[in-house]
C-alpha positions, -999 to +999 in steps of 0.1 A: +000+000+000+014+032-013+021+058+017+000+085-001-022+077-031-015+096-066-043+124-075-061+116-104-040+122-141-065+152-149-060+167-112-037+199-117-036+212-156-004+227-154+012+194-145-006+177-170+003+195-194+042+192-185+038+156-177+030+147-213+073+142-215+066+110-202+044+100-228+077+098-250+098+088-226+073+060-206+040+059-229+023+069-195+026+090-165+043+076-137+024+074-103+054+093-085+045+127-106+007+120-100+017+113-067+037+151-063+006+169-076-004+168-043+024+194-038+014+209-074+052+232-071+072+197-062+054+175-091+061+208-117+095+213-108+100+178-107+093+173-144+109+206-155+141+192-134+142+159-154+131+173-190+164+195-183+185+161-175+171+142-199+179+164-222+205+157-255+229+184-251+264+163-254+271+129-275+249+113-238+225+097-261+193+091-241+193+056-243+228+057-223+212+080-200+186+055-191+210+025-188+226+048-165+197+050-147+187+018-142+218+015-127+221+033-104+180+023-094+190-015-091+222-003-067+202+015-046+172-015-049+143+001-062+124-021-083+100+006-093+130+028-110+147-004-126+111-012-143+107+022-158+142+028-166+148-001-187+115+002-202+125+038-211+161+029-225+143+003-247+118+029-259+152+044-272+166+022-284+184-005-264+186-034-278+176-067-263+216-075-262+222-044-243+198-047-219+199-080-209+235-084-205+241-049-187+256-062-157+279-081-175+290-043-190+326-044-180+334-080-200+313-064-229+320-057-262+283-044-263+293-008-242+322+014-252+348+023-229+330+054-222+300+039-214+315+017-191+333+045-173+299+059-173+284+030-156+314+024-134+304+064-119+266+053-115+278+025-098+298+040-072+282+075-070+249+057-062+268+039-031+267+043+007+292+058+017+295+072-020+326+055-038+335+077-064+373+084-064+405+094-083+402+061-107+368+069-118+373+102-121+399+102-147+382+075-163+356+100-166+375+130-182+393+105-205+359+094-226+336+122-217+339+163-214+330+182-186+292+189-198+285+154-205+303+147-169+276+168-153+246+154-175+257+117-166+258+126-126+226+147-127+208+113-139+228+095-112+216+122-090+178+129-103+176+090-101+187+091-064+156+113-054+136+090-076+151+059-058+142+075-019+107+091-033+095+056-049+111+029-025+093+053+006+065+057-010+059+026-019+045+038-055+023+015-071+036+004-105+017+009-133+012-019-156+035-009-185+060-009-159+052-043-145+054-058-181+090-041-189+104-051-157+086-088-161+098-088-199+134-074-201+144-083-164+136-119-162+168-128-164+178-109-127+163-108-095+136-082-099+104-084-085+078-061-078+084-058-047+066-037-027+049-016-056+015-029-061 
């Protein structure tokens, strides 16, 4: 049982309206925003915050930023993240190869060295006590520049509030996201968990 219930999708216009990113990104809205409309500010400064993140500015193609995601979600344990993040990187454009044998990234000839430095950051930034040190971090300026460094550790670091919101709030998952997480991570030890 979710700590508070999500408002109704049609509740607050305004984050509506702004929540149709999602629609690319998910197909749906996630219960977390409808959830933060009952703090309209929060749920619209929310979206704002990721459609900023999320955005292609660098060569962080969106699918990366996804996988980068969902790693940092399944470090930290929450199964509602994992199911919408991999579910999101497939909408652009993992493959089935890439996905399914993501934590097998560092043995890989599916993931550039960049990406795996990438992944390597999501990893240990997402970690308590946070384990980010002076390997990573010259891993990091040797494949990526400095703007693509802070794009790859704002969706480490959006995905951390995501991670606390969801797992606290025991969000109900919606059912595209129990399909995804049923469908691309059967192979792993996802459940639903506490999200129904």
């Amino acid at each position: 049982m979710p700590l508070v219930n999500p408002l109704a999708s049609d509740a607050n216009e305004e984050v509506i309206e702004l929540a149709k990113f999602f629609n690319e990104t998910l197909g749906f809205c996630p219960n977390s925003v409808l959830t933060m409309q009952h703090r309209p500010g929060i749920a619209k400064a929310f979206i704002n915050l990721n459609m900023a993140i999320m955005a292609n500015e660098g060569r962080v193609t969106a699918e990366q930023k996804r996988l980068i995601g969902y790693i940092t979600s399944a470090n930290t344990g929450c199964r509602y993240c994992e199911a919408h993040t991999i579910l999101a990187a497939e909408r652009y454009g993992g493959t089935e190869q890439r996905l399914a044998n993501i934590w097998s990234f560092r043995e890989s000839n599916l993931y550039t060295e960049a990406e795996k430095a990438a992944f390597e950051l999501a990893l240990a930034a997402s970690s308590v006590p946070n384990a980010v040190n002076d390997e990573i971090t010259a891993q990091m300026h040797e494949y990526w520049d400095e703007g693509e460094i802070v794009e790859i550790l704002a969706v480490i670091s959006l995905f951390g509030y995501l991670n606390r919101w969801n797992d606290s709030m025991s969000t109900t998952m919606e059912t595209g996201a129990v399909d995804a997480g049923e469908r691309l991570l059967s192979e792993s030890t996802w459940t639903r968990g506490k999200h129904i």
